[in-house]
C-alpha positions in Angstrom: -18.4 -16.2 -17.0 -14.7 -17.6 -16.9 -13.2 -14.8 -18.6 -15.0 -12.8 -15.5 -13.7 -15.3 -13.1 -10.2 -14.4 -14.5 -10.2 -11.1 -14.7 -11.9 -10.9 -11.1 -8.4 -13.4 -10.1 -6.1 -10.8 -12.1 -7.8 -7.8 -10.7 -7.1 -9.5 -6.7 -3.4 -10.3 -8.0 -2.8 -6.6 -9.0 -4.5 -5.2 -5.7 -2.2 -7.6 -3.6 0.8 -6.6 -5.8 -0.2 -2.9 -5.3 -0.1 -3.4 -1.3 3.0 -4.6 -1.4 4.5 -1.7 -3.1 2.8 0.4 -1.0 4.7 -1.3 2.1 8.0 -0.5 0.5 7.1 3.1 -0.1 6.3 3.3 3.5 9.9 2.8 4.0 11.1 4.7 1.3 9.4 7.6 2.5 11.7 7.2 6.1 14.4 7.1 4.3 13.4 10.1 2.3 12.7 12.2 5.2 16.1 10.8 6.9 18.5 13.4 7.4 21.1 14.0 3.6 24.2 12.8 5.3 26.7 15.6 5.5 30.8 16.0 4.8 32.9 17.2 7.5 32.6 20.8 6.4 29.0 20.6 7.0 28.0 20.4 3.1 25.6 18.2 1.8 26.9 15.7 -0.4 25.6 15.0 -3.8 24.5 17.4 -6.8 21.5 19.5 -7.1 19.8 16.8 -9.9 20.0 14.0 -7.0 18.5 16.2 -4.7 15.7 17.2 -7.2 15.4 13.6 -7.7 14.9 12.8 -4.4 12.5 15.6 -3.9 10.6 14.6 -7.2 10.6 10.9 -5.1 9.5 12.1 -2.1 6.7 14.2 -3.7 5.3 11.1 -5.2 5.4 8.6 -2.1 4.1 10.8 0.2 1.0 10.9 -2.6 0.4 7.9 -3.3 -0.1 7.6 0.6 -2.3 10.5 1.3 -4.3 8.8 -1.9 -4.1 5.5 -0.3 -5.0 6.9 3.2 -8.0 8.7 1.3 -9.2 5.6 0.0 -9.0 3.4 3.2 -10.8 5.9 5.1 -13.5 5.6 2.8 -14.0 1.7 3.5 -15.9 -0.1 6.3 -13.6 -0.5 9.5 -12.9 -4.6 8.7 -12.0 -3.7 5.8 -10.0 -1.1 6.8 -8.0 -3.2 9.1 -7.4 -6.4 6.4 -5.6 -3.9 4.0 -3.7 -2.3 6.3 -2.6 -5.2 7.5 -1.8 -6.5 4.2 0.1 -3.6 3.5 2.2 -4.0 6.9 2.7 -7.8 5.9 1.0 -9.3 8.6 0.6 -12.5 8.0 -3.2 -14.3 7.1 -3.2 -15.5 10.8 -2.5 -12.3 12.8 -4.7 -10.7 10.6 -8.0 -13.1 11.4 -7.1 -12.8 15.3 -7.6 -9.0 14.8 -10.5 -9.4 13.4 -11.8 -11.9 15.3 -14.0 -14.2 11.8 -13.2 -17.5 11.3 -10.2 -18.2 8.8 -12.5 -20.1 6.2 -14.3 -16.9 6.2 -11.7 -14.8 6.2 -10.2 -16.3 3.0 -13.4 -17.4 1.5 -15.0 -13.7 1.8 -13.6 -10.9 3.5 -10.3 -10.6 2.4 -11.4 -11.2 -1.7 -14.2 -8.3 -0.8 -12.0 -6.1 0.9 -8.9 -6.1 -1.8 -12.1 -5.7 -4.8 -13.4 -3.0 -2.7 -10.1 -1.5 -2.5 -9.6 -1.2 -6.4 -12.8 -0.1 -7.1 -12.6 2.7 -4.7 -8.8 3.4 -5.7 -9.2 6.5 -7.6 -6.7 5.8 -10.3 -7.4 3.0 -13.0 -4.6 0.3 -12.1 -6.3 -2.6 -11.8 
């Protein structure tokens, strides 16, 4: 039972770490899409291996979001809205105003549910 427990608490870690990453891909993938910046004869700058490397970069941030977008769509709507608000940062408070349950609950229940729910939906074996 308390090698469960742990893995259960390792598995909720790794979820939490994963939504974090996924914040800073958000803004990876704006400054992917941001225009290359250019030389006063209108050239791009850089070599054609950056550029494949930033291709190759944006290829796989913009997948992991559709994936992550795929797999939130596939949860119930309060659930829905605790990860995404977990992967925008929001704080614990901000988050149980939205959703308008008490904070013990929150913590206690919905937001432990919601990040396990989250992994075992997640199609790839990460956590």
């Amino acid at each position: 039972m308390l090698k469960m427990e742990n893995s259960e608490k390792q598995q909720l870690e790794n979820v939490r770490d994963f939504l974090f990453e996924i914040c800073d891909l958000k803004t990876q993938k704006k400054l992917l899409e941001s225009v290359s910046a250019v030389t006063m004869d209108g050239m791009p700058k850089g070599s054609a291996r950056e550029a494949d490397a930033r291709q190759m970069r944006y290829e796989y941030v913009c997948e992991t979001l559709r994936v992550v977008d795929l797999t939130l769509s596939a949860m119930s709507s309060t659930e829905r809205v605790i990860i995404r608000d977990v992967i925008d940062c929001k704080s614990d408070s901000e988050i149980v105003s939205e959703i308008g349950y008490s904070l013990s609950y929150y913590y206690h229940t919905m937001k432990k549910t919601a990040l396990l729910h989250f992994a075992k939906l997640y199609p790839l074996e990460m956590f």
